[in-house]
N, C-alpha and C positions, 0 to 999 in steps of 0.2 A: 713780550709775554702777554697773553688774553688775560683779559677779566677772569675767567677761570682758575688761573692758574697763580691768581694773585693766592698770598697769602692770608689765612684768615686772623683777622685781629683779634686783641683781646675782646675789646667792644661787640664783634659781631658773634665772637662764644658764647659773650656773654648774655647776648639777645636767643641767639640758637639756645643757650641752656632754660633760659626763662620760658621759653616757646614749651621747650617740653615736658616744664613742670606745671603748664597751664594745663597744658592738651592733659599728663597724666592724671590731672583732677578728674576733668572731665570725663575720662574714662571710668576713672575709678566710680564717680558718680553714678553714670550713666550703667553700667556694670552693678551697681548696689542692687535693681529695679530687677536683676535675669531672674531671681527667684518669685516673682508675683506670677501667677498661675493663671491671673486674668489674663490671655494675650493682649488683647485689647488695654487695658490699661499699662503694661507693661510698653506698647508701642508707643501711647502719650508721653508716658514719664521718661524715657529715655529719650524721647523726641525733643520733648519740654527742654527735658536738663541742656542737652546741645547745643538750642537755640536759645535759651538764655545766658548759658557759659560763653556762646559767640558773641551777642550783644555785648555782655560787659565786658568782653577782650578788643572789640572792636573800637568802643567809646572810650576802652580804658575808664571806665568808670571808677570815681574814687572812693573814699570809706566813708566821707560824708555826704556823696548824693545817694549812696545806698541809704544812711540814713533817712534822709528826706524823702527819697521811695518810701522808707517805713514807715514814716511819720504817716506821710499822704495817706498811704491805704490803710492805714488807721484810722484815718481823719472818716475818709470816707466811710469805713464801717460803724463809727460811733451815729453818725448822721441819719445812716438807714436803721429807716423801722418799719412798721407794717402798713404805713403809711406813703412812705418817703425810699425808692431802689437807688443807694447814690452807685451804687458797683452797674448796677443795666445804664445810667445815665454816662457812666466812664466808660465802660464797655461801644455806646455808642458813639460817642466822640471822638474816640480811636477807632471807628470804621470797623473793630473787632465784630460788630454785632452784623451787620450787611456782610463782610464776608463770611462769614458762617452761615447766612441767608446765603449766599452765589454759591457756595458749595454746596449743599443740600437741596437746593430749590432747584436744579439743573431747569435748563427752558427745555418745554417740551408741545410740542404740536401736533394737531390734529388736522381734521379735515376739515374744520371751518374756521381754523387760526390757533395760536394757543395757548396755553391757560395764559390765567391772570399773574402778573408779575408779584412777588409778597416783595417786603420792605419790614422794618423793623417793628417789633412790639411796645417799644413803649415801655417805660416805669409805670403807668398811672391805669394798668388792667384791673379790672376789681372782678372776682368773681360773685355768682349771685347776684348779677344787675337784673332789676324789672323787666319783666316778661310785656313783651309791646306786643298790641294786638295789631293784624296789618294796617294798616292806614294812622296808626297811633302817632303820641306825640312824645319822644325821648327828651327833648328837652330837658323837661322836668322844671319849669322856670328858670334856668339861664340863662342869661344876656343875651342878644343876637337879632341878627337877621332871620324871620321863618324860611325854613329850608326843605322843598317838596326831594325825598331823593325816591328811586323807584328801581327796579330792572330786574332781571331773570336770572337765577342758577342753574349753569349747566354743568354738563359736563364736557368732553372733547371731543366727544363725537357730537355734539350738539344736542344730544338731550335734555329734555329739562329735570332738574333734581327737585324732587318734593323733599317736604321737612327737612330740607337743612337748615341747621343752628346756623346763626347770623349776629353776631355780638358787634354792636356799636359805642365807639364810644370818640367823645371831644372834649375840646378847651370851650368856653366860653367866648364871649365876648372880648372880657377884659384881660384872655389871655388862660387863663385858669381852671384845672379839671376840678369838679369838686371833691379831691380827698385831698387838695390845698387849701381849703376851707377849713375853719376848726367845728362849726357847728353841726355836722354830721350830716349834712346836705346830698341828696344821691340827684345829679341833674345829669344831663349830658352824656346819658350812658343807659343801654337796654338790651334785649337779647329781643329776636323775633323769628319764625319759620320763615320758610318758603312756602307758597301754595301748592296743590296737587300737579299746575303746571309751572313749577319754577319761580315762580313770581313773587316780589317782595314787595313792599313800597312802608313808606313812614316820615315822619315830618323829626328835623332835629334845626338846629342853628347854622346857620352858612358859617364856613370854615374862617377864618383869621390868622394871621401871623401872630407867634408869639415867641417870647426866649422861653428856653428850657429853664428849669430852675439853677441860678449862677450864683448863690448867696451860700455854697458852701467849697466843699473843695476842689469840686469840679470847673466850678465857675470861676476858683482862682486860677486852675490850670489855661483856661482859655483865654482868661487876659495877660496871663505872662506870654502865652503864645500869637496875642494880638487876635485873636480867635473872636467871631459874634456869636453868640449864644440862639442866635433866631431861628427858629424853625419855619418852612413854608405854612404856609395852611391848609391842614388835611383834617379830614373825618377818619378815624380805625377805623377795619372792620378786621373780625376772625370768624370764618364759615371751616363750619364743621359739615361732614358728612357722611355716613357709612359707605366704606370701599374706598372713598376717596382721599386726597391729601387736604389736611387741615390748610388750609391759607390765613397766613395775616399780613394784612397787605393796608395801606393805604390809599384812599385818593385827595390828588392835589386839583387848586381851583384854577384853572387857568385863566394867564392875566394878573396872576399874583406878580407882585413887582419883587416876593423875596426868591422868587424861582432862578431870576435872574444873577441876585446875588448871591445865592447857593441856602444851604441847609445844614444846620449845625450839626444833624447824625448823617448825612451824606444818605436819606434813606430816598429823595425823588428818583425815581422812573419816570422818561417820557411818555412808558404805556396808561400810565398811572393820572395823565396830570388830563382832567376833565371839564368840561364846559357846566359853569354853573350859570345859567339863563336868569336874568336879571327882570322882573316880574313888578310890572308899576303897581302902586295900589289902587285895589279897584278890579285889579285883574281877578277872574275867576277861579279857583282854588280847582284841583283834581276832583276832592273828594268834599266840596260845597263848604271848607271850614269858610270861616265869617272873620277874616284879618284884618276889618276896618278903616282905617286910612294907613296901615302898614306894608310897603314893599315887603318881597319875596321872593325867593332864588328857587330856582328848580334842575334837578340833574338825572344822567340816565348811567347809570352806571350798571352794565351788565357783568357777571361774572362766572368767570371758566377754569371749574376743579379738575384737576390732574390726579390721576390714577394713585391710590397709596401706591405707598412705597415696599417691596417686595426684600427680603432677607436673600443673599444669597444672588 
């Protein structure tokens, strides 16, 4: 007799019946969402419901790590405040944030290469940072190395973009954006145009490795997972411009030694990772500042905005 043809046991009814009073939740679930009128939300939720009813059929998950899911994202919401995104810092750690960047951000190319690759935004955005004048200094007295950075906005055809918004922002020295400070400190962070030909330039801090903030629930997560909290060291930026696709993207220093052993949001591109020119002191400044016996790094970071994005 084939395997076929064997008889079914009670054990395996009784696994076939289990099967399809799981599936019939699901349905029923998934089915709740036919009446939302938003198609578009309606494709989420019933998408959503699916793929989280497969997880927890899969893992067989129990009724106390659902617990502790709750607990967690509890945890995490009591943490975050207007200060503090612990839900973008989870979100990044699960890679959830970059792949939502690779779907949306398709690569797209022109005729002299193509645009600039985005990467993730970060918890530590502030809107309303200081207006830099070009050649200014974002800093804002920050710890660090002086940092020459400079280059052009195009677009893909190779045009230069005037007046695009340019939002800057970093860690410090010792690691630290200042709205992890409590004394109300604005360092590290500025907005600046582009010239009539593209052109940017402004002094900030040379990049550093630092951990992301690991002192709350997130940070337990990544030591139960044996996970480093380190981020490469990169400078933001977010360039706005009409017609164009907003980008936020990063660059990394190359010769960073964290490159090598990776980046706790998974947000490095090799398009990304740039030569920051190591500048003795003494050496002469672009724009004649007076840095004393202080070294100084300098970078050329050019950038290439892709067409907005079209409906339909």
């Amino acid at each position: 007799m084939s395997t076929t043809d064997e008889p079914t046991t009670g054990a395996d009814q009784q696994g076939i019946e289990q099967q399809r009073i799981e599936q019939r939740l699901v349905d029923e679930v998934a089915a709740s969402f036919a009446g939302a009128q938003d198609v578009r939300l309606r494709t989420v939720l019933e998408s959503l419901t699916r793929h989280l009813h497969a997880f927890i059929r899969d893992v067989r998950l129990t009724e106390d790590e659902w617990k502790q899911a709750i607990d967690f994202l509890t945890a995490v919401g009591h943490i975050t405040d207007d200060r503090r995104q612990e839900f973008i810092l989870l979100s990044d750690v699960l890679g959830a944030s970059m792949q939502t960047i690779a779907v949306n951000n398709p690569v797209q190319d022109g005729p002299r290469g193509g645009a600039t690759e985005a990467t993730v935004f970060g918890p530590f955005f502030v809107e309303d940072a200081p207006l830099i004048e070009p050649g200014g200094d974002l800093a804002g007295g920050a710890a660090g190395q002086p940092c020459w950075v400079e280059g052009t906005v195009r677009d893909l055809d190779g045009t230069p973009v005037p007046g695009a918004r340019i939002e800057v922002w970093e860690a410090d020295d010792d690691g630290r954006y200042d709205v992890q400070y409590d004394d109300g400190r604005v360092a590290g962070r500025g907005h600046l145009f582009s010239g009539e030909d593209g052109t940017f330039r402004f002094w900030c801090v040379t990049p550093t490795p630092y951990p992301i903030p690991h002192d709350g629930p997130v940070g337990r997560l990544l030591e139960a997972a044996g996970r480093s909290p380190m981020r490469a060291a990169h400078l933001h930026f977010m360039v706005t411009a009409e017609n164009l696709r907003t980008l936020v993207t990063h660059i990394f220093v190359e010769g960073d030694e964290q490159l090598a052993v990776g980046d706790a949001v998974f947000g490095v591109k090799d398009s990304l990772v740039q030569r920051f020119v190591q500048q003795p002191a003494g050496t002469p400044t672009p724009d004649g500042r007076d840095l004393g016996e202080r070294s100084w790094a300098r970078v050329q970071f050019d950038i290439v905005l892709a067409p907005a994005a079209t409906d339909g």
